[in-house]
C-alpha positions in Angstrom: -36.3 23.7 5.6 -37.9 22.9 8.9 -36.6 20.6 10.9 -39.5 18.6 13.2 -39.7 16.0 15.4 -42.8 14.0 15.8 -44.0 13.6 19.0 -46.9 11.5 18.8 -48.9 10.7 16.0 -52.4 11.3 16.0 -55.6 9.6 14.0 -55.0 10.2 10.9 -51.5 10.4 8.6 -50.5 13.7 7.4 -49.5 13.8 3.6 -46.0 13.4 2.8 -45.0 13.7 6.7 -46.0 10.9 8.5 -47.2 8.3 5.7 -43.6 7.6 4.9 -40.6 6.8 6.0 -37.3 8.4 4.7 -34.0 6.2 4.9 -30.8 7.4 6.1 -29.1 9.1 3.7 -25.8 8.0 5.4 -24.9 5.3 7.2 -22.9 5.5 10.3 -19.0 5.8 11.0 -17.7 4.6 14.5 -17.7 0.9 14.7 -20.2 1.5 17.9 -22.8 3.5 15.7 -22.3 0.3 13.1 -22.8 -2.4 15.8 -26.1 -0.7 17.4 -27.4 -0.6 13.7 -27.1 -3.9 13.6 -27.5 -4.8 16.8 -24.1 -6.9 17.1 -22.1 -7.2 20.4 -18.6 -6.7 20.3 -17.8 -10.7 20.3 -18.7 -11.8 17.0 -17.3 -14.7 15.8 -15.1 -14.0 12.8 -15.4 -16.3 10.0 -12.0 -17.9 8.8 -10.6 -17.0 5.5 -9.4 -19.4 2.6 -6.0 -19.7 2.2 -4.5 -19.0 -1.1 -2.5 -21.5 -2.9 -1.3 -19.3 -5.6 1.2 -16.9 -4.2 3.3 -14.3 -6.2 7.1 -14.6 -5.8 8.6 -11.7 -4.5 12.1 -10.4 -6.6 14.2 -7.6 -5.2 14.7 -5.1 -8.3 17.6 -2.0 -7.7 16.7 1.3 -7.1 16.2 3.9 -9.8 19.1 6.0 -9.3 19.3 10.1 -10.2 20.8 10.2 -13.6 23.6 12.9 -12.4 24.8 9.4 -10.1 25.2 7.2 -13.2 26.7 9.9 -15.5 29.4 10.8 -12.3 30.2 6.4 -12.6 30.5 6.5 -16.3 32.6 9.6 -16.4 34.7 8.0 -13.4 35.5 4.5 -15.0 36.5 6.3 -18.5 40.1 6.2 -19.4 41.6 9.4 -19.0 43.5 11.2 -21.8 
């Protein structure tokens, strides 16, 4: 692998070189690097989102409990002999 930089290009193309363009293979990470690809400042209107209508309700279940703890209350609330 040889890794060039091209400086100026001359008359003609050279084959496989300067005829094409490669993408980026990856795009970039840092929300900077993401707003120069785009060129977009860092006070960009945001658009508003719909509201939903349709929302879940929300119902408090117990906690699963070890079964050693639920054994120790059954054993507990048995008569004794």
């Amino acid at each position: 692998n040889l890794a060039l930089n091209i400086l100026r290009e001359g008359e003609k193309n050279i084959p496989g070189l300067t005829d094409t363009t490669m993408p980026r293979r990856l795009g970039p990470k840092r929300a900077t690097n993401i707003r120069k690809l785009y060129n977009v400042t860092n006070f960009v209107e945001k658009c508003p989102l719909p509201e939903k209508d349709d929302k879940k309700t929300k119902s408090n279940t117990p906690k699963i409990q070890r079964r050693l703890a639920i054994k120790k209350c059954c054993v507990e609330s048995r008569p004794s002999t």
